[in-house]
C-alpha positions in Angstrom: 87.5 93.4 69.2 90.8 91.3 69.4 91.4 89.9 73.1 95.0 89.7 73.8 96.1 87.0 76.6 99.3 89.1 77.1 97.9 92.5 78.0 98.5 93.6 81.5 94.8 95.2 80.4 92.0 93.2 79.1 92.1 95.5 75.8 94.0 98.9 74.7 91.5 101.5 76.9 93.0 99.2 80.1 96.2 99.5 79.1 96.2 103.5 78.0 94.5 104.0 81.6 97.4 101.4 83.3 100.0 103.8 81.7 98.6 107.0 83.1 97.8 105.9 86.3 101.4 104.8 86.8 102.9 107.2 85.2 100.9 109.6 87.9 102.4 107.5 90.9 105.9 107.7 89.4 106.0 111.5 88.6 104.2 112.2 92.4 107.4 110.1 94.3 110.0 111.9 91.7 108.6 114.6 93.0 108.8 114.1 96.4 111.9 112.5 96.1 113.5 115.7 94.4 111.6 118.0 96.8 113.1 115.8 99.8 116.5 116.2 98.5 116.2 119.9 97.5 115.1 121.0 100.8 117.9 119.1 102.8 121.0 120.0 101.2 123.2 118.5 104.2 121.1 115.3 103.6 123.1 112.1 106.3 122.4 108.7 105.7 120.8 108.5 109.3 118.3 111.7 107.8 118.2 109.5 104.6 117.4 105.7 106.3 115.1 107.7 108.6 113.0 108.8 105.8 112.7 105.2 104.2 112.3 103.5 107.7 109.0 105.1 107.6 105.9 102.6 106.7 104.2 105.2 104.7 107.5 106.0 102.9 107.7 102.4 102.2 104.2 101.8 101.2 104.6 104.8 98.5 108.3 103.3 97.6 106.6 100.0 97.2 103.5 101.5 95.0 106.5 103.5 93.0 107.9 99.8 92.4 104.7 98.2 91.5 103.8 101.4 88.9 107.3 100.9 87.0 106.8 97.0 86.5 103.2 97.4 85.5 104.2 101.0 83.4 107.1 99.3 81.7 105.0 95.8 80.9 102.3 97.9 78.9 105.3 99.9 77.0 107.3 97.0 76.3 104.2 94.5 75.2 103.3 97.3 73.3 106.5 98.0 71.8 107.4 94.2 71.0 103.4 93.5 69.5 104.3 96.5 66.9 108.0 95.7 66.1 108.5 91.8 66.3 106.4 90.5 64.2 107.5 86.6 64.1 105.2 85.0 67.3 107.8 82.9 68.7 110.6 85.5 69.3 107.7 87.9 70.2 106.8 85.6 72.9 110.2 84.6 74.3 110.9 88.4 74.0 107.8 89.3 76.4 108.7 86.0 78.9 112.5 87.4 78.9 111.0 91.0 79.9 108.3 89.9 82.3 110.9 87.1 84.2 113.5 90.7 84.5 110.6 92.6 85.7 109.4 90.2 88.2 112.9 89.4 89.4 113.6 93.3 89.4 110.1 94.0 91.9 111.2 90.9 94.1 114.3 92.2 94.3 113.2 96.1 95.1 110.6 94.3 98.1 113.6 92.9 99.6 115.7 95.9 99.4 112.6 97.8 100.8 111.5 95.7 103.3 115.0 94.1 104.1 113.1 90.3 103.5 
């Protein structure tokens, strides 16, 4: 078996199982999220910043934003191990993705928890 140092996983079953799991979390908030706004149809910001003033709505926010970084660094190391084939601009590609991610989460915590 081929170890890759770039997996989120530690092999393909970790990663499959990563993907799932995540994709789970994210379908469970869109969900709620869609349910929320279908059953308040004269939805105010006060009803709105109520609901995300809420620790557990902030917790699940904050697992939502977690799930789409670790969802989207499986797809996109997947995607760039099976399409760029040179290892340099496969590399820099993955370090340009996982530096937007990481500044994308950092920037969702602060927006979440107003840091």
């Amino acid at each position: 078996m081929v170890a890759s140092v770039t997996s989120l996983g530690r092999n393909g079953l970790y990663d499959w199982l990563i993907q799932r799991v995540t994709a789970v979390i994210l379908a469970s908030y869109t969900v709620f999220l869609l349910g929320y706004l279908v059953l308040s149809p004269d939805l105010t910001f006060a009803q709105w910043s109520g609901l995300f003033g809420h620790t557990a709505m902030r917790i699940f926010s904050l697992l939502a934003l977690l799930s789409i970084g670790a969802h989207a660094w499986v797809g996109l190391w997947t995607i760039s191990t099976d399409y760029i084939k040179p290892a340099g601009i496969r590399v820099c590609f993955q370090a340009a993705c996982g530096v937007v991610m990481f500044a994308y989460v950092v920037w969702g915590v602060e927006i979440l928890w107003g840091l």
